[in-house]
C-alpha atoms as one frame of an Amber mdcrd trajectory, in Angstrom:
protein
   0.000   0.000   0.000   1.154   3.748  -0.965   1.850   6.178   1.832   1.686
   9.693   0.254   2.310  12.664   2.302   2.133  16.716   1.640   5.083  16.874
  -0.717   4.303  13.813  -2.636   0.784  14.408  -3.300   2.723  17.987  -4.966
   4.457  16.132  -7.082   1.529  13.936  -8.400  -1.357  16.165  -8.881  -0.135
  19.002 -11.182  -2.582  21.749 -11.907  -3.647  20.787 -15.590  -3.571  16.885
 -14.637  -5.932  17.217 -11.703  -8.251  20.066 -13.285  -8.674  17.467 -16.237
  -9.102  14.349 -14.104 -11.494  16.623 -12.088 -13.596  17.356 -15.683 -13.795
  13.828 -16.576 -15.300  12.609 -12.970 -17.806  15.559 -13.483 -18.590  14.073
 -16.853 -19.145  10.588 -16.175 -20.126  10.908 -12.480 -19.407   8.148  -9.855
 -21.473   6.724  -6.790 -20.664   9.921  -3.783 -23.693  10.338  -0.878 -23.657
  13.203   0.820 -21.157  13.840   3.448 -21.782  12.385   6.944 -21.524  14.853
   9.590 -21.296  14.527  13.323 -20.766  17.365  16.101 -18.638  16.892  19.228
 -17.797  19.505  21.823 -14.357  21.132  21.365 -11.984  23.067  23.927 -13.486
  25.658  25.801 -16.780  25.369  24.575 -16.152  25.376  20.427 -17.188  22.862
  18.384 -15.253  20.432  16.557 -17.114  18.456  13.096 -16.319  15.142  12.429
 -16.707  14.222   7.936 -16.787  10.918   6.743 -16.526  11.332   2.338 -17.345
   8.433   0.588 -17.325   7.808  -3.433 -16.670   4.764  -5.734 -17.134   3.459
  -9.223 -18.187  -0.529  -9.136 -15.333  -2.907  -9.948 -13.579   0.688  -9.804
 -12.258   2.622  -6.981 -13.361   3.016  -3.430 -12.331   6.445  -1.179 -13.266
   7.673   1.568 -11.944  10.966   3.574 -12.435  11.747   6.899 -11.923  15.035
   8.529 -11.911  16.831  11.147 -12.842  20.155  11.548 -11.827  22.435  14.513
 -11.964  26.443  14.289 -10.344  26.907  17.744  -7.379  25.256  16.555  -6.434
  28.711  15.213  -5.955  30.303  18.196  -3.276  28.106  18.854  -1.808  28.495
  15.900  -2.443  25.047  14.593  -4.514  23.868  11.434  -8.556  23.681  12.107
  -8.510  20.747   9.573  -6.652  17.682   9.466  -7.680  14.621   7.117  -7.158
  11.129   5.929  -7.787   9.647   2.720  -7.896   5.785   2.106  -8.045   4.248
  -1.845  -8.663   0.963  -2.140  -9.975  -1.435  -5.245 -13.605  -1.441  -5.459
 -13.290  -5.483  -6.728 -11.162  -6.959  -4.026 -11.426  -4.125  -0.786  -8.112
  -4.048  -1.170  -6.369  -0.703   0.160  -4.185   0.880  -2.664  -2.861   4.078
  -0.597  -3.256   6.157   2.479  -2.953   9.876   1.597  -2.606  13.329   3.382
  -6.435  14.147   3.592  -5.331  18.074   4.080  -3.393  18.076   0.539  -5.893
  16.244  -1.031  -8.622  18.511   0.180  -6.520  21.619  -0.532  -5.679  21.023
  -4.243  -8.749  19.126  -5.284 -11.269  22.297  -3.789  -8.620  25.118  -5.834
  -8.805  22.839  -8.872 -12.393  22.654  -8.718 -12.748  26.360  -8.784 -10.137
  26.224 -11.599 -12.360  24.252 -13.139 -15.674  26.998 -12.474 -13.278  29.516
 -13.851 -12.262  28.097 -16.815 -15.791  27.762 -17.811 -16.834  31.356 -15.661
 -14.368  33.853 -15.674 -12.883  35.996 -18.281  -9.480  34.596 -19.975  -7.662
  37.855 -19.201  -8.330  38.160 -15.591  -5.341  39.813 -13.969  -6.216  41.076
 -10.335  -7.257  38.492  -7.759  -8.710  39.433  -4.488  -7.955  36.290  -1.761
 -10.175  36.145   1.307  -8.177  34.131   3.548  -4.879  33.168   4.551  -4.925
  29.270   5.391  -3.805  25.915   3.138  -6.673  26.174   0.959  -6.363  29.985
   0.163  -2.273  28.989  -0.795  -3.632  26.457  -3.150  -5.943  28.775  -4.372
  -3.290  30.974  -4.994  -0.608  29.109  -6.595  -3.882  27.556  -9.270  -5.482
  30.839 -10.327  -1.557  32.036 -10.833  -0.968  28.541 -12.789  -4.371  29.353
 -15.179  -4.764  33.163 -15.464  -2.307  35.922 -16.506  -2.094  37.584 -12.964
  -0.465  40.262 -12.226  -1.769  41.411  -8.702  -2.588  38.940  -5.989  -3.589
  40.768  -2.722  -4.943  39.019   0.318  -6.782  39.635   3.211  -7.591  38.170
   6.220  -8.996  38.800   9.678  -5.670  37.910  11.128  -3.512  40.614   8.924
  -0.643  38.784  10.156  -1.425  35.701   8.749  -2.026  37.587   5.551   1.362
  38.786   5.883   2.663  35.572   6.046   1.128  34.022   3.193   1.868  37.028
   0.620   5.531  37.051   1.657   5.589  33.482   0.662   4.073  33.390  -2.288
   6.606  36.375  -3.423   9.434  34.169  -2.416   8.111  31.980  -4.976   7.990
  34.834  -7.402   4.100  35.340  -7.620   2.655  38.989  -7.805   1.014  38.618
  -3.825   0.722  41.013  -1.394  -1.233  41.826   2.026  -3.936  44.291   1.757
  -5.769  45.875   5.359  -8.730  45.950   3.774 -10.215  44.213   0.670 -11.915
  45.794  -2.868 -13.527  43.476  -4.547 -14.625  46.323  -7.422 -10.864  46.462
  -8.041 -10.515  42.732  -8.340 -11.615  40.787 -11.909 -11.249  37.511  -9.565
 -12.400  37.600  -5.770 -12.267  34.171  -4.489 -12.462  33.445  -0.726 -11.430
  30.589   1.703 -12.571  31.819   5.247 -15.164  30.010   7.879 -16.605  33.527
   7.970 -20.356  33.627   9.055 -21.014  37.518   8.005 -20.863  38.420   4.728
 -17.460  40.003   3.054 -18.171  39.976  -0.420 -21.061  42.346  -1.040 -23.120
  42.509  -4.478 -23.142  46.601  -4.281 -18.899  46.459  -4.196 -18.273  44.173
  -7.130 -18.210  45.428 -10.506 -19.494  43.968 -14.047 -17.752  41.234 -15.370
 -16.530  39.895 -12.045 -16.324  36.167 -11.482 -16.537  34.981  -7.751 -15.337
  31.833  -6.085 -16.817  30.843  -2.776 -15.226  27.655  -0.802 -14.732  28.570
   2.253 -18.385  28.499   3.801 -19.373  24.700   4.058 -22.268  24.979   6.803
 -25.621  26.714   6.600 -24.712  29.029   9.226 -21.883  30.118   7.420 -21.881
  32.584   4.339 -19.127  34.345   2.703 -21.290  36.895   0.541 -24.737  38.795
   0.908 -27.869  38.268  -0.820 -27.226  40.456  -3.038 -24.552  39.466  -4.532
 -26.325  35.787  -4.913 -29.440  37.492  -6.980 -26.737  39.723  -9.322 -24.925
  36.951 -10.228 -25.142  33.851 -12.566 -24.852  30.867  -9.972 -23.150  27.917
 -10.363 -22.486  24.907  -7.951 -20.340  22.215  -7.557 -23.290  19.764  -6.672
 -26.783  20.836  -6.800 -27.436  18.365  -3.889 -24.851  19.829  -1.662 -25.544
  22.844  -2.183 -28.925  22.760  -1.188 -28.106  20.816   2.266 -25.098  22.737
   2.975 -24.489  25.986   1.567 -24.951  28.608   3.338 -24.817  31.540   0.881
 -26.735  30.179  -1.108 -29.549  28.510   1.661 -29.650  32.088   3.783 -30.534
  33.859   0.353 -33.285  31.656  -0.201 -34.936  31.970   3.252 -34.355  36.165
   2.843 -36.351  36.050  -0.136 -33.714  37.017  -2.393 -33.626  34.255  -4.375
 -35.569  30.575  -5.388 -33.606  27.175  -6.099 -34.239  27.520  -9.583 -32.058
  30.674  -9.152 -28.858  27.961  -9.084 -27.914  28.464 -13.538 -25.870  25.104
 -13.210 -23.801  22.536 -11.381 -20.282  21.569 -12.983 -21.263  18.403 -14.298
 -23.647  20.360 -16.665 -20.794  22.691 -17.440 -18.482  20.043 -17.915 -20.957
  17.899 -20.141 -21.732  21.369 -22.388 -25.035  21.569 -21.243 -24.599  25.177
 -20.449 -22.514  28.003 -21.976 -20.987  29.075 -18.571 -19.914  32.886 -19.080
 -22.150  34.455 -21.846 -21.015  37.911 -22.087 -17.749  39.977 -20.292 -19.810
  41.968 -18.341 -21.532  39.155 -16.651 -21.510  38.871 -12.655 -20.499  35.059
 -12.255 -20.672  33.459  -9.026 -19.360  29.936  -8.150 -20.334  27.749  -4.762
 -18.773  24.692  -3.832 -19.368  23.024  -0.749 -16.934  19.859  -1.847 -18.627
  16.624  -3.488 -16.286  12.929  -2.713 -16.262  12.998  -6.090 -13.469  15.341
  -6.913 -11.384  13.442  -3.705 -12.103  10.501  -5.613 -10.876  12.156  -8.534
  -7.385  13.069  -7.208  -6.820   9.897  -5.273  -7.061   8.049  -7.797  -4.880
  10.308 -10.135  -2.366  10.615  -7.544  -2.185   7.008  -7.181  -1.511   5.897
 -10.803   1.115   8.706 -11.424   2.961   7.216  -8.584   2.776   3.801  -9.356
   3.429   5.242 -13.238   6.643   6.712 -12.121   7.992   3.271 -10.242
């Protein structure tokens, strides 16, 4: 059985690869329930979330992530996720590789917003705002960079030193990033954001025409990372209708404002994958895209990851 840590998981799952292995599993689909989630009581009151991601193909692959999920790990300046991720053969049971859950996680959610923005965004985007400063938001980072002609990264978080942190690395590895005190998204062609935030940051009245917007961060209906507004101005695309409509709370709090209906939602990826709709339709289009993760896309990179391993010897 493969053990792959942080730095070989890197190695295997290259931008382009893992965007295009993330396509085809849109495409062609594969068997992926909806997350299990489970509560516990955390230090000092906060909750920790236990996940439990399942997906397979028969006579395929089998994967399943689990997660855990605590905020207050922050404070202590530790990560608030850590993860797992077993592949085994769908035929036998047999286990194929243990993985770093936390890479997994991080590159398959920024290549599935690569994915959005290939289809969502316009080709020339330059200025990308990042909300957030954690693994995810790096990812995010080094993919949009990777994709789009940048030439301004600037990031923000609610910690500004942590925003610090992450633009002076990214400039040591000669990307256009800096730390901004407070964000613009009208000056941005690309906001995307990455926080647990349960306010809104991104606002529809600040974002100009022709702006596409990535939202990850958010993954509980308590949570939201944009108004209402925003939601109703924009076309919306998900990751997974079904997700979205358990878990998302941008999307879930609009609804119950009145702002918008379900049938509000333009498109999930496997529709924009399959052709079934145009994505971005004209420059000065608002485009909005919610994920909320799907197994799928873990299942995805797993099983990518695996094969270019066992490819290389």
């Amino acid at each position: 059985m493969l053990q792959l840590d942080r730095d070989a998981l890197r190695a295997a799952l290259p931008w382009d690869a893992l965007v295009e292995a993330l396509a085809a599993m849109f495409r062609e689909g594969c068997e992926a329930p909806l997350r299990h989630r489970h509560t516990m009581p955390g230090p000092a009151g906060a909750e920790t979330t236990l996940l439990l991601m399942p997906a397979w193909r028969a006579l395929g692959h089998t994967g399943v992530k689990i997660v855990h999920v605590a905020p207050a790990n922050a404070a202590r300046g530790e990560p608030a996720v850590h993860a797992a991720y077993l592949l085994s053969d769908a035929a036998t049971g047999a286990p194929l590789a243990l993985m770093d859950g936390g890479e997994l996680t991080d590159r398959r959610t920024a290549a599935a917003s690569l994915l959005a923005a290939r289809h969502l965004a316009r080709p020339d985007s330059r200025r990308l705002l990042l909300l957030g400063s954690g693994k995810v938001a790096r990812a995010l980072s080094e993919g949009y960079a990777a994709r789009f002609p940048l030439t301004d990264i600037a990031i923000w978080s609610p910690t500004a030193a942590n925003a610090a942190r992450l633009a002076h690395t990214l400039a040591e590895e000669g990307l256009p990033a800096r730390a901004v005190d407070r964000p613009d998204p009208g000056a941005a062609d690309i906001v995307s954001a990455a926080t647990l935030s349960t306010t809104p940051l991104v606002r529809g009245a600040d974002v100009r025409p022709g702006t596409h917007v990535d939202l990850v961060g958010a993954y509980r209906r308590d949570m939201r990372e944009c108004d209402a507004a925003l939601v109703a101005r924009a076309t919306l695309v998900v990751d997974t209708r079904a997700g979205a409509l358990a878990e998302a709370g941008d999307i879930l709090q609009a609804i119950a404002e009145g702002a918008i209906a379900e049938g509000h939602i333009a498109a999930d990826l496997a529709a924009l994958c399959r052709g079934e709709h145009p994505g971005r339709r004209r420059p000065e289009e608002i485009t909005l895209f919610k994920s909320v993760g799907w197994a799928g896309e873990d299942l995805a990179a797993a099983i990518l990851a695996h094969d270019r391993v066992r490819a290389a010897g």
